[in-house]
Backbone bond lengths (Angstrom), bond angles and torsions (degrees), N, CA, C in turn:
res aa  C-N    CA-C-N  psi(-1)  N-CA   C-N-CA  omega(-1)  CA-C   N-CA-C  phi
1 X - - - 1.450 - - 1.530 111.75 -
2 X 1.323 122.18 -51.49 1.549 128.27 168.19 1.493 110.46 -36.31
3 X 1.444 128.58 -30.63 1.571 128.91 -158.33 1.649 100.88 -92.91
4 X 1.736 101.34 -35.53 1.566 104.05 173.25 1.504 108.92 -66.68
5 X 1.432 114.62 -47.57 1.535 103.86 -172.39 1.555 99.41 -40.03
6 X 1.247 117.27 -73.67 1.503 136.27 177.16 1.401 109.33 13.42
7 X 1.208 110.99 -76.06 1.612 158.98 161.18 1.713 93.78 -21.37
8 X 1.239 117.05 -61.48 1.618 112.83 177.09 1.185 138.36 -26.65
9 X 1.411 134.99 161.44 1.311 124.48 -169.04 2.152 81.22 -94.26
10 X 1.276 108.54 162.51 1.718 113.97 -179.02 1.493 105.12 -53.93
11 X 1.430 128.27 -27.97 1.739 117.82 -174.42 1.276 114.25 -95.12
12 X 1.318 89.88 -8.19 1.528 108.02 -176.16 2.051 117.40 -64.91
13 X 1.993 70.24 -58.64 1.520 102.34 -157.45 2.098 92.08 -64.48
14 X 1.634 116.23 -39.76 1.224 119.58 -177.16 1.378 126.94 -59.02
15 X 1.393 107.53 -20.85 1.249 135.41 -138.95 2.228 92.52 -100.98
16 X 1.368 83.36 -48.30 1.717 102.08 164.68 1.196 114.67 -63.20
17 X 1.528 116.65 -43.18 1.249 115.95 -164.38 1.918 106.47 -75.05
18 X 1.626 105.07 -37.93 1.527 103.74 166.07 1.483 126.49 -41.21
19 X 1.441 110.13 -44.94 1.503 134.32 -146.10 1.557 84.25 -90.32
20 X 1.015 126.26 -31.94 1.526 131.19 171.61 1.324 122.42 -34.85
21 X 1.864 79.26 -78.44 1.493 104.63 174.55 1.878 122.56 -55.25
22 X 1.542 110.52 -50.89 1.285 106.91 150.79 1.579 134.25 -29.64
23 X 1.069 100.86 -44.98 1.828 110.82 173.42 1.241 104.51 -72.57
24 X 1.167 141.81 -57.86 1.800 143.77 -176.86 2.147 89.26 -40.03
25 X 1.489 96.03 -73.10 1.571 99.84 -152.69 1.397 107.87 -43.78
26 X 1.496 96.23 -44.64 1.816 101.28 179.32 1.436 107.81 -55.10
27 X 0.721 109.43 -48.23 1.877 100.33 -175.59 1.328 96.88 -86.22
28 X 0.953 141.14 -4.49 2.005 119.22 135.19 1.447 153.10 -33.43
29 X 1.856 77.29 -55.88 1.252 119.67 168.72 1.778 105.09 -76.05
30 X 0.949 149.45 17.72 1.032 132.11 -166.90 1.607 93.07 -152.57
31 X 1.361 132.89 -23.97 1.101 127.52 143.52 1.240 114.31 -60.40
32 X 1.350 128.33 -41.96 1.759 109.72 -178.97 1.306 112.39 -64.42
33 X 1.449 112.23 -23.91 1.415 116.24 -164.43 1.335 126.57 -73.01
34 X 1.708 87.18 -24.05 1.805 114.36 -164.81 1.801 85.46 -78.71
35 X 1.361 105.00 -59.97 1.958 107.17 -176.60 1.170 96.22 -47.54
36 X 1.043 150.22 -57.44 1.760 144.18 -152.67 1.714 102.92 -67.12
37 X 1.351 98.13 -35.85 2.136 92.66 176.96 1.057 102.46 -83.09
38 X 1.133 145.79 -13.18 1.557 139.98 -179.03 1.614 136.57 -103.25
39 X 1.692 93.95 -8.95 1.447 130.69 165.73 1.870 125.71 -121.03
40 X 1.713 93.14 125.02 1.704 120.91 -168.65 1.634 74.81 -46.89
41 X 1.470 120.33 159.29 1.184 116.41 170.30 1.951 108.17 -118.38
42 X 1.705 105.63 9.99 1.296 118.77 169.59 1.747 120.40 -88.16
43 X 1.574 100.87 -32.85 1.609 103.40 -174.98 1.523 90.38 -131.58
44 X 0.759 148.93 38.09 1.723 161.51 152.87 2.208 89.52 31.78
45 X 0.948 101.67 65.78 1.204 123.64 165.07 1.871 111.93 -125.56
46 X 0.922 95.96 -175.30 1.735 106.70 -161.73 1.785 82.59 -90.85
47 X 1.304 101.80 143.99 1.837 102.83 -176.10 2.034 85.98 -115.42
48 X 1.670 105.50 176.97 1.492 97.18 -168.15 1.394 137.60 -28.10
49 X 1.588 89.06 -42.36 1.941 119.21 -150.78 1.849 82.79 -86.73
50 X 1.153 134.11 -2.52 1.589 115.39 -171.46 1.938 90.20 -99.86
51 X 1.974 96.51 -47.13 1.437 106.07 -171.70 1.715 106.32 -47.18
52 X 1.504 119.38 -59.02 1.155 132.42 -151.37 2.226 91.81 -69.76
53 X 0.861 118.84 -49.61 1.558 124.60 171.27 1.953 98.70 -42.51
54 X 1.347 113.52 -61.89 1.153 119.16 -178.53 1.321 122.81 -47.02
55 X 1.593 123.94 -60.52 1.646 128.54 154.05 1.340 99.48 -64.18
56 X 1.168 165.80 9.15 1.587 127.40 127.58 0.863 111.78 -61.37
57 X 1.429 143.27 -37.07 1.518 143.74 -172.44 1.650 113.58 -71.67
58 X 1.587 109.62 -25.41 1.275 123.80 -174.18 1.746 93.74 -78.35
59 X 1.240 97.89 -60.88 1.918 107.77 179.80 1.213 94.99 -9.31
60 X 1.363 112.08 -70.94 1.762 137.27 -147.55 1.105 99.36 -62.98
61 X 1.348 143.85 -32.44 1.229 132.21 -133.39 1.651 87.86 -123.82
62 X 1.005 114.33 -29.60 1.660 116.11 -169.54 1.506 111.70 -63.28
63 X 1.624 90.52 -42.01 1.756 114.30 -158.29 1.484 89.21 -83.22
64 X 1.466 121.52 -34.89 1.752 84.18 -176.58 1.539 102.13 -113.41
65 X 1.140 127.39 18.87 1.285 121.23 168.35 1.713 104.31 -107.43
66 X 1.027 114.41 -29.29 1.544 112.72 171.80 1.865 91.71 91.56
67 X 1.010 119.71 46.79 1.360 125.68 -174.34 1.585 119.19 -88.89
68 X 1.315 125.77 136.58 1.325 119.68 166.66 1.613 116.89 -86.15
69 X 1.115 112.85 120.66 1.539 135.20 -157.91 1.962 110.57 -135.25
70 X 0.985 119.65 81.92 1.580 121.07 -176.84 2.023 109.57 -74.83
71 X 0.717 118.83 155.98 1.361 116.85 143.74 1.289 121.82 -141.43
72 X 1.521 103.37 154.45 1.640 115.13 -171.60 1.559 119.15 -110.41
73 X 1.729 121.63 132.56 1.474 87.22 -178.97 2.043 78.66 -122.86
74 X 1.504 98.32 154.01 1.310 113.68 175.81 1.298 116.02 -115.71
75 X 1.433 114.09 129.72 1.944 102.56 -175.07 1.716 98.36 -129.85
76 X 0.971 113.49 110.12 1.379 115.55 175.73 1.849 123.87 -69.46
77 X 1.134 118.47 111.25 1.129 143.47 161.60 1.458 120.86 -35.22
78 X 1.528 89.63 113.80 2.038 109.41 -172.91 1.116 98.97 38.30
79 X 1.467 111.23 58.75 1.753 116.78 146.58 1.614 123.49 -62.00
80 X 1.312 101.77 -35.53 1.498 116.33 174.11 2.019 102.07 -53.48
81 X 0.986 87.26 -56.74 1.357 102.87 -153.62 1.991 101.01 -50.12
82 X 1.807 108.74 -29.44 1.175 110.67 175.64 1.496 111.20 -62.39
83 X 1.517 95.85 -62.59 1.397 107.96 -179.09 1.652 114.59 -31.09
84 X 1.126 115.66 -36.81 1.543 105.96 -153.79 1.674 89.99 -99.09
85 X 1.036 109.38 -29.42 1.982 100.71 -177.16 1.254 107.16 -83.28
86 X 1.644 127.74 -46.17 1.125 112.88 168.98 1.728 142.89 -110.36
87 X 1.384 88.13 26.39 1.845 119.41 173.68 1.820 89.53 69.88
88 X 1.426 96.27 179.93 1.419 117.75 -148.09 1.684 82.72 -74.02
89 X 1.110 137.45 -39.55 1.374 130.75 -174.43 1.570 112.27 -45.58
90 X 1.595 115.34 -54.91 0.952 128.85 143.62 1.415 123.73 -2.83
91 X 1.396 107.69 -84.45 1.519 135.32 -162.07 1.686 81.90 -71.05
92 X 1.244 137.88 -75.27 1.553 148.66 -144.26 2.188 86.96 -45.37
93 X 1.343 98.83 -49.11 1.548 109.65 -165.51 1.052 108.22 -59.15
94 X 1.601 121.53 -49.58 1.743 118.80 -167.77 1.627 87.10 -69.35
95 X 1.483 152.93 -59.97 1.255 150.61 -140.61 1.456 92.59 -76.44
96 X 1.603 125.39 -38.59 1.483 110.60 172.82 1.378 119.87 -56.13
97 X 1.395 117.05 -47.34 1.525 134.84 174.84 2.178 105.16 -52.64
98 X 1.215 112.73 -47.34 1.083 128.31 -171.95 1.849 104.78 -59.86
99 X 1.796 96.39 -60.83 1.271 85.19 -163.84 1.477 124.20 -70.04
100 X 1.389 100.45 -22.07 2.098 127.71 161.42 1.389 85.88 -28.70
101 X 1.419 94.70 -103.66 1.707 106.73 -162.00 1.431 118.53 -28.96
102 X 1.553 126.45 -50.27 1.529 125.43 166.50 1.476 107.58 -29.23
103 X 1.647 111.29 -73.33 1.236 140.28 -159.89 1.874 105.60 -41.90
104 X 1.463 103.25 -54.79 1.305 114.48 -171.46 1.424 122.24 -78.24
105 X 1.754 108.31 8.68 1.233 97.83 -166.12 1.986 89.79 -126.57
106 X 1.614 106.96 32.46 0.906 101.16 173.99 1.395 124.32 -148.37
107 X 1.656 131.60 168.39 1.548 112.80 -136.92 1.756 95.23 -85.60
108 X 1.280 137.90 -166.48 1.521 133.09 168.95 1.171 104.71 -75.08
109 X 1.440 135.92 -13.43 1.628 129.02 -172.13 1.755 113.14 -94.13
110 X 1.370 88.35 -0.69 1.472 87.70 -168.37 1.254 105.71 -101.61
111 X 1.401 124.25 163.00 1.623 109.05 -163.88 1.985 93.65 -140.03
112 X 1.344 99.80 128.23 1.155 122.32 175.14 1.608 126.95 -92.84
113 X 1.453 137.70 149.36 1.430 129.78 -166.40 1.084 102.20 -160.88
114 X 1.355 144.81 137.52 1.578 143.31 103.52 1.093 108.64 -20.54
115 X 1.236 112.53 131.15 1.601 126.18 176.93 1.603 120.61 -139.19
116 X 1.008 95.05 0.79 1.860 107.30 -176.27 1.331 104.57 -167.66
117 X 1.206 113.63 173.58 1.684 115.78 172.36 1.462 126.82 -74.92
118 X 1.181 115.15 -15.35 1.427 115.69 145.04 1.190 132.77 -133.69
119 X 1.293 120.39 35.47 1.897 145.10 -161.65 1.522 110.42 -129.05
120 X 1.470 119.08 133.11 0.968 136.61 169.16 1.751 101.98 -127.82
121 X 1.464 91.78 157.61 2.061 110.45 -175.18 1.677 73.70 -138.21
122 X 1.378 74.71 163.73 1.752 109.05 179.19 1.587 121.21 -152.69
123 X 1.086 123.76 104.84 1.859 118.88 -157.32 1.641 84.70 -101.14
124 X 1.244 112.93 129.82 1.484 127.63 -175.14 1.902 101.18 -137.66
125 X 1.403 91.70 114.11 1.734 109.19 -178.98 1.152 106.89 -92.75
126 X 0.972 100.59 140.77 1.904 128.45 176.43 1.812 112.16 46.20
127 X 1.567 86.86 52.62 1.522 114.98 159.76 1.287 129.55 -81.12
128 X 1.134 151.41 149.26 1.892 151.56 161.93 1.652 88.87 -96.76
129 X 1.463 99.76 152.62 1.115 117.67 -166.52 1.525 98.88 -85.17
130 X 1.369 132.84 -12.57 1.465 130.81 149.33 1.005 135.72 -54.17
131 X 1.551 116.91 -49.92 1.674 138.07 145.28 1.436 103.02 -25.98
132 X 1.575 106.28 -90.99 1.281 105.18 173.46 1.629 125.93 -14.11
133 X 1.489 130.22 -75.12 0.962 150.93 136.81 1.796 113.63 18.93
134 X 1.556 89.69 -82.90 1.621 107.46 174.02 1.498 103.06 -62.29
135 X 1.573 123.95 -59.18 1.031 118.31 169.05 2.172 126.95 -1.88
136 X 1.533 91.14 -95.53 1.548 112.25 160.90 1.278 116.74 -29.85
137 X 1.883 137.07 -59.33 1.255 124.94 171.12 0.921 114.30 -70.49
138 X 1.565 129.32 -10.04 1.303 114.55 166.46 1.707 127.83 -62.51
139 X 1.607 107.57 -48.47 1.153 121.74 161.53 1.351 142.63 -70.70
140 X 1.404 112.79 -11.75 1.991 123.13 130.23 0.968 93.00 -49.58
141 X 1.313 130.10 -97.51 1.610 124.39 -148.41 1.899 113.32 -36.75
142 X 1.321 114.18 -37.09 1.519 114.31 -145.51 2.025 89.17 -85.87
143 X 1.638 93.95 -22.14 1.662 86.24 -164.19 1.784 90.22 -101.77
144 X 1.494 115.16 -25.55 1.492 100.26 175.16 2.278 108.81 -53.60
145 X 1.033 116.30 -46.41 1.188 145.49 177.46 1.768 109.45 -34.38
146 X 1.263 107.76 -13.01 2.025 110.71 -144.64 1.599 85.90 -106.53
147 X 1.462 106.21 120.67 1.484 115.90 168.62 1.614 92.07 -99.72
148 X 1.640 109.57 120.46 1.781 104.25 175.26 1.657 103.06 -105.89
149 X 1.689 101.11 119.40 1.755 78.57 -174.35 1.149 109.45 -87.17
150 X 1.364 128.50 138.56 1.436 147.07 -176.74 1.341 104.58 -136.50
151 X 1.430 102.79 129.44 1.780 128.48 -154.75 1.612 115.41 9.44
152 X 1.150 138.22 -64.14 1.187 136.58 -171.72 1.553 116.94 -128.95
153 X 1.447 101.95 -12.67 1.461 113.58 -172.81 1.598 94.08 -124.58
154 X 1.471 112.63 171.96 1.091 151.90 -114.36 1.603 99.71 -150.41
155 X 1.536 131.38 85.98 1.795 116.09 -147.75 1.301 80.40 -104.00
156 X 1.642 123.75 145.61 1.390 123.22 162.90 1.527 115.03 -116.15
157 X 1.310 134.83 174.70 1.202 132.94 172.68 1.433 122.23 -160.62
158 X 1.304 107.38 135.38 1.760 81.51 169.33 1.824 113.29 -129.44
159 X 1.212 101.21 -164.74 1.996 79.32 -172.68 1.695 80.54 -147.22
160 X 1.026 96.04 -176.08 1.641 138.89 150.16 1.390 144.93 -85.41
161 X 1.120 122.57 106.96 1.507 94.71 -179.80 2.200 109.18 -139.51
162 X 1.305 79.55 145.93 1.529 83.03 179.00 1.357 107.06 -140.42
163 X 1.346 115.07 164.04 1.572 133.27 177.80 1.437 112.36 -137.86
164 X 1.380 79.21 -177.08 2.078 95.03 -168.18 2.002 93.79 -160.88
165 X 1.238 99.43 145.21 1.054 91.31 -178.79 2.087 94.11 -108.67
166 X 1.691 89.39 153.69 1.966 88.79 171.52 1.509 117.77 -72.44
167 X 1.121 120.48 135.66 1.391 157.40 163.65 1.462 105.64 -70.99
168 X 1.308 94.55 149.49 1.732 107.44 162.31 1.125 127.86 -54.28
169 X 1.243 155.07 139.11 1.411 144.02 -169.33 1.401 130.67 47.04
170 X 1.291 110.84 19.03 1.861 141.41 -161.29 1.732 79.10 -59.84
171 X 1.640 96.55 162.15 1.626 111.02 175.59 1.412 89.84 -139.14
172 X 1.464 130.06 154.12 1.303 143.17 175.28 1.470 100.56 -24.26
173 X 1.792 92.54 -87.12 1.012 99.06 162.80 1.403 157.95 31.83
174 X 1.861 114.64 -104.67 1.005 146.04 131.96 1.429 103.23 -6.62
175 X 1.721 114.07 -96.59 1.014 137.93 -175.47 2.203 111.20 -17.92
176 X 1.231 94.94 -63.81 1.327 121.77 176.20 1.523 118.58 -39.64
177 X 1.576 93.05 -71.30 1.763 119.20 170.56 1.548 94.19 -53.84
178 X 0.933 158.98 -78.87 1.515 153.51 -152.07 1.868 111.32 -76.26
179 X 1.117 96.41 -17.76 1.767 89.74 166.65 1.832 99.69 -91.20
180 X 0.897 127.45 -28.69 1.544 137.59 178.83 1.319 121.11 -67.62
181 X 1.398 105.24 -25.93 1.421 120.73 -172.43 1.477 91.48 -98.97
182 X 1.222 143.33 -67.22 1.058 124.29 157.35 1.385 150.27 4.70
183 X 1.667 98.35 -61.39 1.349 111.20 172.71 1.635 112.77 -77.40
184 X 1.500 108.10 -21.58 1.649 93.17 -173.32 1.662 92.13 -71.49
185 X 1.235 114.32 -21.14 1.729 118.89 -173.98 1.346 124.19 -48.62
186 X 1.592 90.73 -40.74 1.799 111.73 170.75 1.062 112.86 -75.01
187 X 1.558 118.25 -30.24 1.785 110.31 176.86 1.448 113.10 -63.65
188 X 1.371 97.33 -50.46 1.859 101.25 -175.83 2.121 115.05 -70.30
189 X 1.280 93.13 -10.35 1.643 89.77 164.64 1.715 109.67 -101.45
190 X 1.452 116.22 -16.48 1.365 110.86 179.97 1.470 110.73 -70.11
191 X 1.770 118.19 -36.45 1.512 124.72 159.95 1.051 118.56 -54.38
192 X 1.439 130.26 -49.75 1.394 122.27 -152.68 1.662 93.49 -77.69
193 X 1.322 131.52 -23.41 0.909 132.71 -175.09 1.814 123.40 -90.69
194 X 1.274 99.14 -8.20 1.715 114.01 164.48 1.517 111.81 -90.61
């Protein structure tokens, strides 16, 4: 194609060469655009629609590599309850503090998300479902732990977290519902145990 431009008359050949360049930027622009729907634009983490793209890709990779692949979902505890005493600024701060600590306690391959208004998942590759396991109490502990200072006070929080590791023939879905189910699992043993 370069040899035909060639071939052009000079307004011709420039004229291509614009229309070129136009095509590159546009598909620039449309990669940034694509990251911007797939990223929270508060904690510049992957928001559902990036996570849920991500475990399809994980699906794939599990099922024909036979891979150990966990995921984590985290739901932070009387988030509401921040929000409303110390307004969304409030709330925006503990989830900054929240999603930090998640973030930092995990390797570069692993991919982290907002997934709800007070929920984070975490897809962690070539995990044991023990890892995993330790994993999750690790990250209660790290986010029970987080003094967020907000104006004069001191916001605390703690969450939940549970996992599931992927299965053969796993569907988003699935996958999702069984780390979720989980965590209500931890609620009803965190009571029985208060």
């Amino acid at each position: 194609m370069p040899e035909l431009i060639q071939l052009l008359p000079g307004n011709l050949r420039k004229r291509v060469k614009d229309l070129e360049q136009e095509l590159a930027d546009a598909r620039e622009r449309i990669k940034e655009l694509e990251s911007k729907l797939e990223t929270d634009p508060l904690l510049n983490i992957f928001n559902r629609r990036g996570f849920e793209r991500e475990l399809k890709r994980a699906l794939v990779y599990a099922n024909r590599y036979h891979s150990n692949v966990a995921v984590l979902t985290i739901v932070l505890d009387n988030f509401k309850s921040i929000n409303d005493r110390y307004s969304h600024l409030g709330g925006e701060a503990v989830l900054m503090a929240a999603s930090e600590a998640i973030v930092s306690e995990q390797r570069s391959s692993d991919v982290v998300a907002r997934v709800g208004t007070d929920a984070f998942a975490v897809l962690c590759w070539n995990l044991s479902e023990p890892d995993a396991t330790a994993k999750a109490r690790l990250i209660e502990a790290i986010v029970g732990a987080l003094e967020v200072p907000f104006a004069k006070d001191a916001l605390c929080v703690t969450c939940l977290a549970g996992h599931t590791m992927l299965k053969r023939f796993d569907s988003p879905e699935n996958v999702i519902a069984r780390a979720e189910a989980d965590v209500r699992l931890r609620r009803r043993q965190r009571r029985q145990a208060a």
